[in-house]
N, C-alpha and C positions, 0 to 999 in steps of 0.2 A: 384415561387421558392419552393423547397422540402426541409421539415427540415430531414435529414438522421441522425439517430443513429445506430452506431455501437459497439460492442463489440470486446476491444483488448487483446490479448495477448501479450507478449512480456518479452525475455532476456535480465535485464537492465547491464549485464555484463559490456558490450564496450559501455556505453551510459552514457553522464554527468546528467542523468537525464531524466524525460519527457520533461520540457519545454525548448523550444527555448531559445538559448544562443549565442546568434551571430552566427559564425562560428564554434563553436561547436557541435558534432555530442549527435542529443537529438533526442528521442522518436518524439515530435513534429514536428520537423524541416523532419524526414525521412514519416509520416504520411502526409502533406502536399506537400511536393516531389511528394510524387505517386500519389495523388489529381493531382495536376495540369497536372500531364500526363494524369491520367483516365480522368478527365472531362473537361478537355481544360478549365481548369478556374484558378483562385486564389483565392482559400478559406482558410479560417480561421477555424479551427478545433478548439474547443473547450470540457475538457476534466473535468471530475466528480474532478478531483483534480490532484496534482503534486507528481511525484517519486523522489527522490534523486537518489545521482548517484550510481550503483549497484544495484538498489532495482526492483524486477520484479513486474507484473499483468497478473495474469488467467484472469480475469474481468473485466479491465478500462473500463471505456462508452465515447465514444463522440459522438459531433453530427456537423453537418456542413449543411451549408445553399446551396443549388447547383440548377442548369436549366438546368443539365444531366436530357438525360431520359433514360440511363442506369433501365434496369429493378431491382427493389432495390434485387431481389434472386442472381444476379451475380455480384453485387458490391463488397462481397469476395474475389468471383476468381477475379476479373478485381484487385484490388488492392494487392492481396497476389501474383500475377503475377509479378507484379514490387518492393514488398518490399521485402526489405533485409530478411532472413531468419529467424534472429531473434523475428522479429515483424508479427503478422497474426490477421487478419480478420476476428472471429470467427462465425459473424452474424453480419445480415442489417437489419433494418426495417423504412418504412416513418414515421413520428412522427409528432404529432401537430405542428404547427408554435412558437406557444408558449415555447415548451421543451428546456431546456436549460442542458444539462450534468450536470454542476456546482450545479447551484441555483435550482435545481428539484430534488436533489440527498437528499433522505431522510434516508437511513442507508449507511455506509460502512464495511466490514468486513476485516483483515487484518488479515493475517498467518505469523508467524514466525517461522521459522525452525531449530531446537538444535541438533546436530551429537554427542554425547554423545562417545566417546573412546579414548582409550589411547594415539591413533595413529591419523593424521587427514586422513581423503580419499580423493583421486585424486576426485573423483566422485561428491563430494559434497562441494567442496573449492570455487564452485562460488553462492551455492543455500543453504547452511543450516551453521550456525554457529557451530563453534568446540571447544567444551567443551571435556576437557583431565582428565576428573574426573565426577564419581557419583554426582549426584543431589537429591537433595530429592524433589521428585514429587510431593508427598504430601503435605508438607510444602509450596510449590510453588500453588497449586491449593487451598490452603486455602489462600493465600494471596492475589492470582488475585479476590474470592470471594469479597473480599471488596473493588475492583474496580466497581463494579455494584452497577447501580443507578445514580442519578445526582450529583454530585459533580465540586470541583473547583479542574481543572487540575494542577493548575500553574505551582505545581514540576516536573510536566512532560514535561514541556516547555523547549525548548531550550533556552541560554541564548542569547538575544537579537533580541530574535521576538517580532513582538506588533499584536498584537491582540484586539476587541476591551473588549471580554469577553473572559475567562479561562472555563468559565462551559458547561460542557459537560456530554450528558445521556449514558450508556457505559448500554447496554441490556443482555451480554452474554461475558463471557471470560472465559477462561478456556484451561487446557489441553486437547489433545489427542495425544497416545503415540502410533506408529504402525512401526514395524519391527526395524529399526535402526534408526531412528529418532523419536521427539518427539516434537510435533507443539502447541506453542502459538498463539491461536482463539479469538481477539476479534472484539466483533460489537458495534458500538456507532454510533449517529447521527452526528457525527462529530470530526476532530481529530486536534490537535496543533502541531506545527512543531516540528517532531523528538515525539512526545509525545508514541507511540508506540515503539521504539527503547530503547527510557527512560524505558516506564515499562517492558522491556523483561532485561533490564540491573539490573533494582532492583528483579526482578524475579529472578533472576540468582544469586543476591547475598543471597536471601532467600535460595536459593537451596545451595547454598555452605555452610550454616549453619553461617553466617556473618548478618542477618537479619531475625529477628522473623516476622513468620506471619500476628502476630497483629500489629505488628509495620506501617503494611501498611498503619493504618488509622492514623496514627500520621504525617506519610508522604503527607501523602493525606490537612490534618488539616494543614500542614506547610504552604503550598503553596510557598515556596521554592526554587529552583532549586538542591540549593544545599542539601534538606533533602534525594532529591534520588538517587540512585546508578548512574554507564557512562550508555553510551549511546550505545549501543549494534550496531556490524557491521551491514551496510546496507544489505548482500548482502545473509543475511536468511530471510527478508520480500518480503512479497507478499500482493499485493491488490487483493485479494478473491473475492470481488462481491461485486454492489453497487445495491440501490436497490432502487425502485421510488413509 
């Protein structure tokens, strides 16, 4: 057997998500689809982690176990041939037996995207969040500053997930602002459900001048749920790049 990892892109637009949900239309369930056509088999796809529903990836990883001998350079085209258009194939490679997507995945980076105008745009109502007012940028990139480091996420947690720790190493966050948008960057060893969504919502309210900078580490200290702002739409994130 061949362990194959690939890299996906994909619009989670019209999708409840990555993972399989019964008869619902998931990221998963259309990846395995065209699996069982390309390799005449029934595999099990396996994926660095899960999207909610609206939320995209330039960068998921999976990997699958197959006895195709599909040469791994045209397992792209052979699979971007049969999937829906929103979903591609970006690259293949064989991988040790051992490699697992999931439990091998030692950083993730996640992008959030802010449309910053008066008016919202057609253009960006499924890929960047709309904000109808000034921000103060700076106040917002000294606040993510004290997301770096190890710390205990909790108020970043949705309420009612379980987990069996809250701590998480968070290596880089930050702004970058370019043309008419302006993208929340971070990377950590690991993330808590919604726990990205959380902090671009408390971000958001620093920027609206409703939350002090330093306040973040108070937030942080709470452990909480309720010490931090909502939970900002799904459908301005993005899984950027996982990394092994």
């Amino acid at each position: 057997m061949r362990n194959i990892k690939c890299i996906v892109a994909y619009d989670g637009t019209d999708y409840c998500g990555y993972q399989r949900q019964g008869r619902l239309r998931t990221v998963q369930a259309e990846l395995e689809a065209a699996a069982n056509v390309i390799l005449k088999e029934n595999v099990k796809i396996h994926a660095s982690g899960r999207t909610d529903a609206g939320v995209h990836a330039r960068g998921q990883v999976i990997n699958f176990l197959t006895g195709c001998t599909i040469p791994t350079t045209r397992i792209p085209y052979a699979f971007n041939s049969v999937l829906p258009p929103d979903i591609a194939i970006l690259g293949a490679e064989e991988v040790p037996a051992d490699f697992h997507a999931r439990k091998c995945a030692k950083r993730k980076t996640y992008r959030y995207r802010i449309y910053c105008s008066r008016f919202p745009s057609p253009f960006y109502r499924h890929y960047a969040y709309h904000v109808p007012e000034d921000l103060d940028l700076a106040a917002m990139e000294a606040a993510a500053a004290y997301l770096i480091g190890r710390h205990d996420f909790a108020s970043f947690r949705a309420s009612g997930s379980t987990v069996k720790s809250t701590v998480r190493t968070v290596f880089a966050a930050g702004l970058a602002a370019g043309g008419e948008t302006t993208d929340f960057c971070i990377t950590a060893d690991g993330f808590l459900y919604n726990m990205v969504r959380i902090i671009v919502g408390t971000l958001l309210e620093v920027g609206r001048g409703r939350i002090k900078p330093a306040e973040m580490a108070v937030i942080i200290a709470a452990r909480e749920r309720s010490a931090a702002g909502p939970t900002a739409a799904p459908h301005g994130l993005y899984l950027e790049r996982v990394e092994y």
